[in-house]
N, C-alpha and C positions, 0 to 999 in steps of 0.2 A: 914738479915731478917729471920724469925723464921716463919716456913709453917706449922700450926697446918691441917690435913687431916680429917676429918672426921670418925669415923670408918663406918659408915651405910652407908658414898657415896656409888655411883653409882647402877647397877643391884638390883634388888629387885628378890626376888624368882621367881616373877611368871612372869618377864619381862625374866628371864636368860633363865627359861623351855621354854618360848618362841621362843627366841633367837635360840637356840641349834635344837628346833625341827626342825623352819625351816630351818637349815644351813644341816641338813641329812635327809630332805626330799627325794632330788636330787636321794638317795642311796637308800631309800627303795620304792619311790612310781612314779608313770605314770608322766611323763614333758606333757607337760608346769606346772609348779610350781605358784602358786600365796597367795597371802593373803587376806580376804573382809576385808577392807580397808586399812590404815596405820598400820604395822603389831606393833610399838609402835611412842609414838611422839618424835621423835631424827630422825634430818634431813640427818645426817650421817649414822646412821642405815640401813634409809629406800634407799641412796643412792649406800650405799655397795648393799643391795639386789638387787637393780637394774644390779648395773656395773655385778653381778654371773645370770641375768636372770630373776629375781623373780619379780613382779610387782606385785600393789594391784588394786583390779578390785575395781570400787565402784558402779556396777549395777550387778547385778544378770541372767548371761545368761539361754535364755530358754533352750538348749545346750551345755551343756560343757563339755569339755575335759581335761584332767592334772586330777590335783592333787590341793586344795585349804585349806589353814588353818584359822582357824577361830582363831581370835587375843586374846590377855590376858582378852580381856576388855570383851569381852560375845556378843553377840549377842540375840536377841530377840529369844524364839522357833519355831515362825513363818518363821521367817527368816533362820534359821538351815535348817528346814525340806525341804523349796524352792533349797537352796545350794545342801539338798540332793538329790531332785528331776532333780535336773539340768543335773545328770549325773555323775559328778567329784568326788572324791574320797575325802571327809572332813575328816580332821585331826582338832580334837577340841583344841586349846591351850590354852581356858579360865582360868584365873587363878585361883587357887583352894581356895582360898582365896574369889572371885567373882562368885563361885558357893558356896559356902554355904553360901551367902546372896541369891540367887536366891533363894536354896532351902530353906531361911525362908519364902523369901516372898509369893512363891507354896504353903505353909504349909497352913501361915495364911488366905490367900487370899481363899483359898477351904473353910475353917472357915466362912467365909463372913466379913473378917476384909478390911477397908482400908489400902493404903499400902503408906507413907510418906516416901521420900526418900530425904535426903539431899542432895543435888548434881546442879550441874550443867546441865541443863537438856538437853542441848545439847553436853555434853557428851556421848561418846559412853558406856560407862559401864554405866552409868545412862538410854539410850536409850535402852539398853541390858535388865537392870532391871528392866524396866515400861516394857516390852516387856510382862513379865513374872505376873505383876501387872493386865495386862489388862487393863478395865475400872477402876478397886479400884485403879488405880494408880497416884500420883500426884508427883510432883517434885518440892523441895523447895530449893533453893542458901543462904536462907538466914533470919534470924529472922519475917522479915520481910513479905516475901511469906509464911513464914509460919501464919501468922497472916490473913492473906486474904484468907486461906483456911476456909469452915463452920465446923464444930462441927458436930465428926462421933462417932454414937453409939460406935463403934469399933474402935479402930485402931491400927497401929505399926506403929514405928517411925525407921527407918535403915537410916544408911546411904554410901555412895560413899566411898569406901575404901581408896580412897587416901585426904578424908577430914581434915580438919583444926581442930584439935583436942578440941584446945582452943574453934570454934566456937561449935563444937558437943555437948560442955560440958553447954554453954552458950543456943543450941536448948533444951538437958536434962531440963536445973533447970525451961525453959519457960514451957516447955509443962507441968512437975511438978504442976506447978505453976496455970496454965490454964485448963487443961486436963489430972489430976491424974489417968485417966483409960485406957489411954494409956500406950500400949507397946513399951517401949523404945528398942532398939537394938544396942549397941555400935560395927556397926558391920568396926570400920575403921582398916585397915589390921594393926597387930604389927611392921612389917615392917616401915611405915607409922609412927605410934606413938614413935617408937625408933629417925626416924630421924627427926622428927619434935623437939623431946625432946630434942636431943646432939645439935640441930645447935641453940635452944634457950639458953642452957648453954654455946658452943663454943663462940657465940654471947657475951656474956658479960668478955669475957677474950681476946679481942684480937684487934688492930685497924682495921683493915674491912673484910670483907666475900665477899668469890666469889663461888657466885651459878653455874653452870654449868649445860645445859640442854636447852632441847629444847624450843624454847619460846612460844611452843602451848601446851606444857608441865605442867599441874594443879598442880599437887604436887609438880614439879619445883618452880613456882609462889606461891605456900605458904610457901615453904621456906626462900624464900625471903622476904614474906611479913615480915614474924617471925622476921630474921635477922633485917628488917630493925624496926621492930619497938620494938628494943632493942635499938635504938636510933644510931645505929654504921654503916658508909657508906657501900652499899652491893652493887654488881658489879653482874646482872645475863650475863652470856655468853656462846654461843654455842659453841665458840673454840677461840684455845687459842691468833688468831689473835685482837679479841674484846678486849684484857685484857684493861684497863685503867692504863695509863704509870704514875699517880697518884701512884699506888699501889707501886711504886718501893720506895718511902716514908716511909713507914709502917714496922713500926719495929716486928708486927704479925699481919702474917695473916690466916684466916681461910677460909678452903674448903669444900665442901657439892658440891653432887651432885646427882641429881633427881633421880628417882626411872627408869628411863628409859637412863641414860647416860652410854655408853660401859666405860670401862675402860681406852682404849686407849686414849679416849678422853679426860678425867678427868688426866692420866698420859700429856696428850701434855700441858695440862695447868697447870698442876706442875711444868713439867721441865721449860716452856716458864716464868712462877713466880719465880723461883729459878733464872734465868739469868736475870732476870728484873733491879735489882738493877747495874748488871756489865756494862748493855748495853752503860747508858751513863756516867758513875763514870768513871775515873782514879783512880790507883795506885795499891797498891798492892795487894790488893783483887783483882782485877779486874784483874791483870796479873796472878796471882794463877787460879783463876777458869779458863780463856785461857788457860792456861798450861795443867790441870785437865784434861779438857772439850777433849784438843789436843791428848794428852796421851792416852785417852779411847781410843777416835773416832779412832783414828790410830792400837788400838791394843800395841802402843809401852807399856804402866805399864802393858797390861797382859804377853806380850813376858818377860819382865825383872821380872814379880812374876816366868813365867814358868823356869829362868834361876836362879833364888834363888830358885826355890826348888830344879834341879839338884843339885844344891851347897851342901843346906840341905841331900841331898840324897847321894851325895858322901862322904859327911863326915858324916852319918849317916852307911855307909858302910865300912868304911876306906877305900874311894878309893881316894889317892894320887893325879893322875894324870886326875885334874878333867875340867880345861881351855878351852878346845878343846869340850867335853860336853856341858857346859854349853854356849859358844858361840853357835852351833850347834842349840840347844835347842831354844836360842832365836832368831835365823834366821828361824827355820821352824816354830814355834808358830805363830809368826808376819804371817808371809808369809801366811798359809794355815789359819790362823783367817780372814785378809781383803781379802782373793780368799774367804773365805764365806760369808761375809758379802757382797761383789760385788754380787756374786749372790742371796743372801739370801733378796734382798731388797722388794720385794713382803709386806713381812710379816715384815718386819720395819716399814714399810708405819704405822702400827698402833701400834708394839709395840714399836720400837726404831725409833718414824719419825726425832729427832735429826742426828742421824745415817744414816736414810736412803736418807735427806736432803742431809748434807755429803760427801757420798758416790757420788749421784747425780752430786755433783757441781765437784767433784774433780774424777771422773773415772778413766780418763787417768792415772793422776797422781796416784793414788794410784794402777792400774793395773802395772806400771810398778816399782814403789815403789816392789812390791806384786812378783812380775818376781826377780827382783834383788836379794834379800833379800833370800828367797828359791833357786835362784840359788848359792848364795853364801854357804848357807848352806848344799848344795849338793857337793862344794869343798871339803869345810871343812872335810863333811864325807868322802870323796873319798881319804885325806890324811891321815884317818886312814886305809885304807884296802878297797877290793872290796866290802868283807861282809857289811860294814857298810854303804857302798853307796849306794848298791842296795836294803838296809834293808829300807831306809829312800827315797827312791826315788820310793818301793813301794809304802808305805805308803803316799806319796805324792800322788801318782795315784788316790790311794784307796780316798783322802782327794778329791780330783778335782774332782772325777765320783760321790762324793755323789748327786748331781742333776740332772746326767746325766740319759736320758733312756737307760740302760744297753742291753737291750728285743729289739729286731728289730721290728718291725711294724706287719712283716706276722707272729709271732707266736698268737699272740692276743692278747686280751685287759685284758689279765689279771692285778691285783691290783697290784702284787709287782714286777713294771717293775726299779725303781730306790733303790737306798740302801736306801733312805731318806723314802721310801713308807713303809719300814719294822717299826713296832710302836718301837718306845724306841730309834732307833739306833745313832741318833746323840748322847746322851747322854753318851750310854755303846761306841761309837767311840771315844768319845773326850778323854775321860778318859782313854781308853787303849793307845791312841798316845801318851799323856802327859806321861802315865805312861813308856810306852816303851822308851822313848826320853831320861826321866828324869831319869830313875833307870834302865832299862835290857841293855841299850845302853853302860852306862859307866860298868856294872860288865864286861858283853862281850867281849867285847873291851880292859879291862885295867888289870882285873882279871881271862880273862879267865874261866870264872867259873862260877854257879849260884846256891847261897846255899839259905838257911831257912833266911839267913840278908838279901839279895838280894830281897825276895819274899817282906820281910818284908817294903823295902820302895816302892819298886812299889806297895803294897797294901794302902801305906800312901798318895803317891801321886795320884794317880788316883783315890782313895776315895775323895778324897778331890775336882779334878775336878771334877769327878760325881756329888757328892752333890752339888757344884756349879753351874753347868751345868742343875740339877734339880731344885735347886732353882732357877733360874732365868727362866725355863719354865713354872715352877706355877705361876709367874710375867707376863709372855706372855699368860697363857692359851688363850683367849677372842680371839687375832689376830691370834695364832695357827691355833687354830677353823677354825676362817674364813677363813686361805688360804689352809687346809688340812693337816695340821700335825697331825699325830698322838704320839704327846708327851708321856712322862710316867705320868707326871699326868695329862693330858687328857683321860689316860687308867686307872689310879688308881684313880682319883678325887685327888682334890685341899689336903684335908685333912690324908686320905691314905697319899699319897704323904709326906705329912711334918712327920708323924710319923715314913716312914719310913727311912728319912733321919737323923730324931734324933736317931731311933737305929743304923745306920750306926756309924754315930759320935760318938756314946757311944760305939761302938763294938770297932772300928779304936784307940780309947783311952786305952780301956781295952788291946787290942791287942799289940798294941805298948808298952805299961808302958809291960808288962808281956816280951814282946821281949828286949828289956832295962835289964832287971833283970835276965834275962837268959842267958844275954851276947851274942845273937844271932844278936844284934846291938852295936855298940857303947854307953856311957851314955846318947849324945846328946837325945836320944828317949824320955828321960824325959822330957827336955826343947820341943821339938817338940808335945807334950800335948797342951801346949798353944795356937797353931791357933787353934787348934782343937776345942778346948773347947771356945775358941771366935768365932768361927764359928756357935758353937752350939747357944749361948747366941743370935747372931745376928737371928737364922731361929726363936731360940722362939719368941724372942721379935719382927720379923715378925709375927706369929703367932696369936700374942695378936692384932693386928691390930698398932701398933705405927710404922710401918715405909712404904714410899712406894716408887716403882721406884722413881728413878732418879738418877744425876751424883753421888751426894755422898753416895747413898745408893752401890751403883756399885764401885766407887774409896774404898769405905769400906771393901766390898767380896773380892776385890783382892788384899787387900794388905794384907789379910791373907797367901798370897805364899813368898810376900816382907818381912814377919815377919818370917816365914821361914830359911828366908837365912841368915837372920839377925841374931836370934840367933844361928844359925849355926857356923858365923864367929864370935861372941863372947865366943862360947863355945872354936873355934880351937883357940880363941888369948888366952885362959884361961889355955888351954891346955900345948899352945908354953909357 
């Protein structure tokens, strides 16, 4: 099955600025926390905010206390002013998109215009908009209601930003038609018109569409409509348990998802679509993607990428005696990746719920899976020397305390009581253990010594988990958010972020090819170009929007360490 993604799924601008205000409300403003009314329509959303505190009030206390945000969709100004009255401290989070529709209809409406608004009128952004309308204000759904309105000296015609483009275009040529001295307003957000447009093309390339969103959700429901009336079976679903076991049929499918659906949730009904077809097939697909699926989940193909790249590293180095390394290497990997994911489950729940599923069923077993494997690995290092055991049995500590409260209770509630609390650090940590493991472990140890080659592949390798490591937190931003990570691209934004992993890649490249040529490495450095520069290929062509989580996006990232070792051992059989 071929899973075409939509690029305009999910968040829309003025659902994300929403999202994020109130998720740092907590941080800047007085609790109780709330929103007037559903803060967007996504059942999951509004349920997260519950499970952190935040609830949506739908009356107006004469008294209030906290802190309250005012939703994407606007509110009436009558309504604002009451909220402000009440006491509580308002945070407007109207979208900025949904106030300059307000501020036309202010404009003309002071003019003495009527104000026609396309929409659904018991919507709340439509109920926002007639707010502002007053009496000049009507509400129309539809050709139809608009024919039943009388004929105004004046008027403008706007509409509900998350409108059905086709029909907007269809009230345009009427009112043309009937009432040439009206003012038309094509005020439906671009947002809105991009993914109305990509899921009506999606739509004619592919056997069925799966909508995803909430089912009070309007923009959701005309995407659907779109979809289906391109003639091609469409699937709308909240989550990925609704899927229809049909779909596992379908040789393409396509996805879209509403202007209000998180990420995580559009990611749960990727991966649950991608294993659709395995669930009831035999054979050999069907035992590869098990294998795949096993492999991740366990951590075992990132431990054997992290043990191909010592490989790469030592004979990038000329270091001989490299077996003991690289076993090493892929005992503490394994070991200290599932001790984080045991605890890291929180925040699986919405980026990796595969994983965190998982984890779940299998605890025990993978807790001591997790015990054996790091214990083994601390033999290992204890048969090279003291140094190397208590080098790595720090670093084991250091790996274990990352979610521990470090800060005893009576100093105070200061912010950075765990390592994890510090912004960036999982990332610049992963990449120095990998890097330590894989390249300062063996010179140490075998060479004694630590020259300009040495720096040279621990720069190669732990560039390499960093970027990896950041790329796949740009993939998590959304669940981060939600359970308080301060990631690096949570601190640098989504886009920051990629740019500065493409100069990374391009430095590591230039870097390398130059250490190569210098003879500060062995030749291997040329061949070891190649993950690099497929590394790079794979974050663009994320960039552009063509790829999204899931198994094979992830089996992909890491076999760029598996490529690694690979040519490594084809160089040394080139060599021999």
């Amino acid at each position: 099955m071929k899973i075409i993604v939509a690029k305009t799924a999910g968040f829309c601008m003025g659902v994300r600025r929403a999202v994020e205000l109130v998720l740092d409300l907590p941080k800047k403003y007085p609790e109780p926390i709330c929103t007037y009314g559903p803060l967007i329509h996504n059942p999951q959303v509004i349920a997260l905010l519950e499970e952190k505190g935040i609830y949506a009030l739908k009356e107006i206390p004469e008294k209030g206390s906290g802190t309250i945000l005012i939703r994407a969709h606007g509110v009436p100004p009558e309504v604002k002013k009451r909220l402000q009255e009440s006491g509580m401290v308002v945070v407007d989070a109207t979208c900025p998109r949904v106030i300059k529709v307000q501020t036309i209809i202010r404009k003309y409406v002071g003019q003495g215009y009527a104000c026609i608004i396309i929409g659904d009128r018991d919507h709340p952004e439509v109920i926002g908009l007639l707010g502002y309308a007053g009496n000049s204000g009507h509400a129309a759904a539809n050709i139809e209601d608009l024919a039943r309105l009388p004929g105004f000296e004046k008027a403008i015609v706007v509409a509900q930003t998350t409108q059905n483009t086709v029909l907007f275009e269809q009230v345009r040529q009427w009112v043309n038609r009937h009432f040439p001295h009206y003012k038309v307003f094509n005020t439906i957000c671009d947002s809105t018109e991009k993914r109305q447009a990509e899921i009506s093309r999606l739509a004619e390339t592919v056997d069925a569409v799966v909508v995803v969103g909430g089912k009070s959700s309007g923009n959701t429901q005309r995407l659907l409509e779109i979809a289906r009336g391109k003639g091609k079976p469409a699937f709308h679903v909240e989550t990925e348990a609704e899927l229809d076991e049909s779909l596992a049929k379908a040789q393409r499918v396509g996805i879209t998802a509403g202007a209000s659906t998180p990420n995580w949730v559009l990611r749960r009904v990727y991966r649950e679509l991608q294993a659709l077809p395995f669930r009831k097939r035999k054979g050999w697909k069907s035992r590869w993607f098990t294998l795949e699926r096993t492999l991740l989940l366990t951590s075992t193909y990132l431990a054997l990428g992290a043990g191909a790249t010592c490989y790469a590293g030592a004979m990038l180095q000329g270091i001989p005696d490299y077996f003991p390394h690289i076993l090493i290497t892929i005992l503490y990997v394994q070991s200290m990746h599932i001790l984080n994911n045991l605890i890291g489950r929180k925040a699986d729940r919405y980026n990796e719920p595969d994983r965190a599923f998982f984890y779940d069923d299998h605890k025990a077993l993978l807790s001591k899976l997790a015990v054996l494997v790091g214990g083994a690995g601390l033999v290992a290092a204890y048969t090279l020397g003291m140094i190397p055991f208590f080098v790595l049995l720090s670093m084991s500590v250091t790996g274990l305390s990352y979610n521990v409260n470090l800060l005893p209770g009576w100093i105070g509630k200061g912010k950075y009581r765990r390592i994890r609390d510090i912004p960036g650090s999982k990332t610049v940590l992963i990449a120095l253990a990998w890097g330590i493991v894989t390249s300062v472990f063996p010179a140490l140890t075998t060479l004694k010594t630590f020259t300009a080659g040495n720096a040279m592949a621990f720069f190669w390798a732990s560039g390499l988990v960093f970027i990896r490591t950041a790329f796949f937190d740009i993939l998590d931003m959304q669940g981060d958010r939600i359970v308080g990570r301060e990631t690096l691209p949570i601190l640098l934004g989504e886009k920051r972020t990629l740019n500065v992993l493409k100069v990374m890649l391009i430095a590591i490249m230039g870097i390398l090819a130059g250490a190569a040529a210098l003879g500060a490495v062995t030749s291997l450095g040329y061949l070891l170009l190649l993950p690099v520069f497929s590394l790079l290929i794979v974050v663009m062509t994320h960039e552009k929007g063509h790829m999204l989580p899931g198994i094979r996006l992830e089996f992909l990232v890491d076999t760029h360490f598996i490529m690694g070792g690979v040519l490594a051992l084809i160089w040394a059989l080139g060599k021999g």
